[in-house]
C-alpha positions as CSV (number, residue, x, y, z in Angstrom):
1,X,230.2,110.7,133.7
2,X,231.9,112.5,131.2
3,X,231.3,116.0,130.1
4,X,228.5,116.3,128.1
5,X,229.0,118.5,124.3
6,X,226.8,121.1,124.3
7,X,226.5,122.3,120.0
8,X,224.6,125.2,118.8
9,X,223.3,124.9,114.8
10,X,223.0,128.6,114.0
11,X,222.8,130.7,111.2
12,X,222.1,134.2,111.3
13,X,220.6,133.7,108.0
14,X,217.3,131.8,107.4
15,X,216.5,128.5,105.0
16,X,220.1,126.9,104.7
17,X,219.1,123.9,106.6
18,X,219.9,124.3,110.1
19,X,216.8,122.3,111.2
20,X,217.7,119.1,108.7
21,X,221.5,119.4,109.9
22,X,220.5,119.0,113.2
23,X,218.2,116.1,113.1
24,X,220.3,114.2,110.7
25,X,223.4,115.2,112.8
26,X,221.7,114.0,116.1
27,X,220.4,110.7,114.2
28,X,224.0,110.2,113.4
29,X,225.4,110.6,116.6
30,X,223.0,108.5,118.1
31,X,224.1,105.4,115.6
32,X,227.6,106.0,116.9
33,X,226.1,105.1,120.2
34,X,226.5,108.5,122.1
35,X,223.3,109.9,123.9
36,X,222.3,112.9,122.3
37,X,219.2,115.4,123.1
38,X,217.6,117.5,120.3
39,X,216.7,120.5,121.5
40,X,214.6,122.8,119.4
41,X,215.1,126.5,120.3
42,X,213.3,128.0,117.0
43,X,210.9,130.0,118.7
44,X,209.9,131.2,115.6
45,X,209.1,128.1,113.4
46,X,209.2,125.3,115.7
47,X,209.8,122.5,113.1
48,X,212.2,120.3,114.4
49,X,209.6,117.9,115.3
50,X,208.5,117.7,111.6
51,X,211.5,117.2,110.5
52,X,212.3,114.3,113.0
53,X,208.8,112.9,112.3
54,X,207.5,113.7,116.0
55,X,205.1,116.2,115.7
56,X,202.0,113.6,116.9
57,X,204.3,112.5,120.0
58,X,205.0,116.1,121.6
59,X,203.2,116.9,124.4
60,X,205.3,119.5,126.0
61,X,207.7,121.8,125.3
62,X,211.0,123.4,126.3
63,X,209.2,126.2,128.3
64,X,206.8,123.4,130.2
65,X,210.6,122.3,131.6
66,X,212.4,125.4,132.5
67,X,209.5,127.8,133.5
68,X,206.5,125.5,134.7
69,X,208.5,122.7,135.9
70,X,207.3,119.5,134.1
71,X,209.3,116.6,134.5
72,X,211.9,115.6,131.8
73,X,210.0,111.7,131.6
74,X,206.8,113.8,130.6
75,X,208.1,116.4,128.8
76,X,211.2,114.8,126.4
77,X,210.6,112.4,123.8
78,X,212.4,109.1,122.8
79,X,212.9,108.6,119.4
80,X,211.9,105.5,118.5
81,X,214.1,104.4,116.1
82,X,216.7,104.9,118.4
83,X,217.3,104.6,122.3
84,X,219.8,107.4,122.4
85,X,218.1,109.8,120.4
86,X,216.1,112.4,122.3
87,X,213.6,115.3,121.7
88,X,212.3,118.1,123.0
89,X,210.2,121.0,121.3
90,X,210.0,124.6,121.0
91,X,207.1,126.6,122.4
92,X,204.1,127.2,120.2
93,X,204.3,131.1,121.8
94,X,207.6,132.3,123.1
95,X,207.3,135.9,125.2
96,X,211.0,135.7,126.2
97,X,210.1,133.8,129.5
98,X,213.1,132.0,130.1
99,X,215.8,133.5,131.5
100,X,219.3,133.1,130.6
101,X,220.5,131.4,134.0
102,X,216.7,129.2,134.1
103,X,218.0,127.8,130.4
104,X,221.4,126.9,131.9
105,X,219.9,125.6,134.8
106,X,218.3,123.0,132.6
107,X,220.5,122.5,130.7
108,X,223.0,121.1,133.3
109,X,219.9,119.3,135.1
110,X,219.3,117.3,132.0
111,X,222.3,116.6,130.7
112,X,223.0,114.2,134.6
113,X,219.3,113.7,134.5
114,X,219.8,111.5,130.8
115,X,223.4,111.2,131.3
116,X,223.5,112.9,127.6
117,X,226.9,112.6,125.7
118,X,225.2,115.9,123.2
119,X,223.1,118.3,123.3
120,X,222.0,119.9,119.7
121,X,220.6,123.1,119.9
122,X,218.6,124.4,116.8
123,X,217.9,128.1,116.7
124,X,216.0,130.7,114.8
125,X,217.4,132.2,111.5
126,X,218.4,135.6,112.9
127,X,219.6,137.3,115.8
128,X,216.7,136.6,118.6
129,X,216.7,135.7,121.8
130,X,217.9,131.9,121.1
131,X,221.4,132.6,119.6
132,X,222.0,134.7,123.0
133,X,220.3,131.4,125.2
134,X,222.4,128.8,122.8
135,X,225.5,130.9,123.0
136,X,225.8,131.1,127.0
137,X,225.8,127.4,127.3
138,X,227.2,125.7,124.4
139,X,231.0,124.6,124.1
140,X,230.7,124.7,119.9
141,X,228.7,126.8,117.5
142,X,228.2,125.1,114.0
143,X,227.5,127.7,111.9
144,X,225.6,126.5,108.4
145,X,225.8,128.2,105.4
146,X,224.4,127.0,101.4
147,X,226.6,127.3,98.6
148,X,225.7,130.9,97.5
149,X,227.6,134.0,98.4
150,X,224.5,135.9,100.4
151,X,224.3,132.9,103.0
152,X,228.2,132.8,103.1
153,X,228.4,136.7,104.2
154,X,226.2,135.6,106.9
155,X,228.1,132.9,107.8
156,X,230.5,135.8,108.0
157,X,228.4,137.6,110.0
158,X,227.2,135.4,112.0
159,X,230.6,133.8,113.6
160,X,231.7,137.9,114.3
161,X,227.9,137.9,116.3
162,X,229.1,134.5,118.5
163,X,232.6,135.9,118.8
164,X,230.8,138.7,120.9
165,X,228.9,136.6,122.9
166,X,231.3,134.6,124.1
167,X,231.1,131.1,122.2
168,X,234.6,129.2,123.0
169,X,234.8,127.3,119.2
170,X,232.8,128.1,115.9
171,X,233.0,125.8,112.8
172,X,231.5,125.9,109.5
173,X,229.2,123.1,108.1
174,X,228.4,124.0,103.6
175,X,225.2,122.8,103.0
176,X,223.5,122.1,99.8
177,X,227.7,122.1,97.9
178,X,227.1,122.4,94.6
179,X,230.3,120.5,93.2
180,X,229.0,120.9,89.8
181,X,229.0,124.5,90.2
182,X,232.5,124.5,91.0
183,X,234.0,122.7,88.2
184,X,232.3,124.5,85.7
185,X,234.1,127.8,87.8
186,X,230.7,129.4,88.6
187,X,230.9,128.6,92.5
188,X,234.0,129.0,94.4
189,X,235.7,125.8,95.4
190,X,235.9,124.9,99.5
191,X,239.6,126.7,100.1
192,X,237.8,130.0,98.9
193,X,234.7,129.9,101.1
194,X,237.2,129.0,104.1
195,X,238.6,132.4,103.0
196,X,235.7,134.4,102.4
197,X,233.7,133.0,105.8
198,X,236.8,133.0,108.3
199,X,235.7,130.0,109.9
200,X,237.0,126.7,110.3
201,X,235.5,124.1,108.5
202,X,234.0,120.9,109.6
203,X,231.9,119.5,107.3
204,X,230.8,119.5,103.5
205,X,227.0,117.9,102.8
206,X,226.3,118.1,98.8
207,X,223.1,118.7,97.5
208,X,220.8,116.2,97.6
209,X,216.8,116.6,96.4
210,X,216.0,112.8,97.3
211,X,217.1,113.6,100.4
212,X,215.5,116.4,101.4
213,X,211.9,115.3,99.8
214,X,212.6,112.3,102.1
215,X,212.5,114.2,105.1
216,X,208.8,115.3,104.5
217,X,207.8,112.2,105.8
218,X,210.5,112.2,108.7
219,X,213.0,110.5,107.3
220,X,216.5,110.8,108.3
221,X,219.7,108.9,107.5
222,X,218.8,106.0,109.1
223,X,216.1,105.6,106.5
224,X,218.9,105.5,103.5
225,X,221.7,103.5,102.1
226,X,225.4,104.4,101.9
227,X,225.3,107.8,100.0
228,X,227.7,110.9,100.0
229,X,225.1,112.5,101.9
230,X,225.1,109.8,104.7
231,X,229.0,109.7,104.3
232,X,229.3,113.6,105.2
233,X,227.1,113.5,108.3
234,X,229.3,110.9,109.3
235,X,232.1,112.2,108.9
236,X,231.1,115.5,110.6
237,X,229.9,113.2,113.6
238,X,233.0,111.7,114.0
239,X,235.2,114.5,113.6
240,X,232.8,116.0,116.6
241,X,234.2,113.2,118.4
242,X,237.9,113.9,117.7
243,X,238.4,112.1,115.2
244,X,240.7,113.1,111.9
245,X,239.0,112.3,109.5
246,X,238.7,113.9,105.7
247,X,236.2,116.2,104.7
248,X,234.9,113.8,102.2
249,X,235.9,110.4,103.0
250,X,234.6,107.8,101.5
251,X,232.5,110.2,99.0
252,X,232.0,108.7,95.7
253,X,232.7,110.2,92.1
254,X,234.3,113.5,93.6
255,X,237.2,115.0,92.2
256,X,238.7,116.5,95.0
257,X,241.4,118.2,93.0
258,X,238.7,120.5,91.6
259,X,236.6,121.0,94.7
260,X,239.3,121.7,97.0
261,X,240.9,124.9,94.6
């Protein structure tokens, strides 16, 4: 078995979509084929599940595993619109009970158990207890920030935070990229958030209000057709996978000219 990718979707900054990123992202991966576990580690909101449209299928939770034991069959959920989509939720309460080496425990347990090609972690807004749990197993931190200069400083922020706990690889995904914005010159173009963030770039996803209003039904891109939206979690997906593949390939009416000053 090959190793599986364990991916943190941080943000030491709340409401710039880490929880959409990661079910989209792990909807994606899962239509590439590749077995991938969404794991929701917002002890604070718990909202993955709604999201993913599994909030009447969740009988457990990520504590139930690691500190009483349940069984991964009981505990994690299939996503039925895919066989190699997987779920499991946060805890309704969360009194740090899980301790650092109990996490990893499970998380190399599972990962044979479901022979998983990915793990997606989704964490908390801040600077809790789930960045530290996220950051001592994962092998990438995908740090998400919107297109407005208070989530990019934490973007900022935030990769200087995983630097100092140790995470081997951070990338940046721009949420919510206002390409309007930039070719009228009031929002800076992608080179200058590379240079105002310090972190490597991975993926662009434009704004899209269909989409989101979509997803309070739990509807993710398998639900839509071909859009630049669809086209950017792709192209993240597969450039998780090694791939090299343009930022915005295959994106339609972009003028990459302007966005990339």
């Amino acid at each position: 078995m090959s190793k599986t990718n364990i991916i943190m979707i941080t943000s030491c900054k709340g409401g710039v979509g880490k929880t959409t990123v990661c079910a989209n992202l792990g909807m994606t991966l899962a239509k590439l084929g590749k077995k991938t576990l969404m794991l929701d580690c917002d002890f604070g909101m718990r909202c993955l599940d709604l999201v993913c449209g599994l909030e009447d299928r969740c009988m457990y939770d990520l504590c139930d595993v690691v500190v009483r034991h349940i069984s991964y069959d009981k505990a994690i959920v299939r996503d039925e619109r895919s066989e190699n989509l997987y779920f499991l939720a946060a805890p309704y309460r969360y009194e740090n009970d899980i301790e650092p080496s109990d996490f990893k425990s499970f998380i190399d347990g599972v990962s044979q158990a479901l022979e998983l090609d990915y793990i997606l972690i989704d964490t908390h807004g801040g600077n809790g207890p789930e960045i530290e749990l996220g950051a001592a197993v994962c092998d990438t931190a995908l740090i998400v920030a919107t297109h407005q200069s208070a989530s990019l400083r934490a973007a900022e922020r935030t990769n200087q935070r995983l630097c100092d706990l140790g995470v081997p690889k951070t990338q940046l995904i721009i949420n919510c990229f206002d390409a309007d914005g930039v070719k009228s010159g009031d929002m800076p173009g992608i080179i200058d958030i590379i240079d105002k963030t310090s972190v490597k770039l991975i993926g662009v996803i434009p704004t899209d209000h269909t989409f989101v209003l979509a997803q309070r039904s739990g509807k993710l891109v398998d639900s839509f057709g071909i859009t630049n939206t669809v086209r950017a979690f792709f192209n993240i997906a597969l450039r998780l996978e090694g791939m090299s593949i343009p930022l915005m390939k295959d994106f339609k009416k972009t003028d990459r000219r302007i966005i990339l000053k």
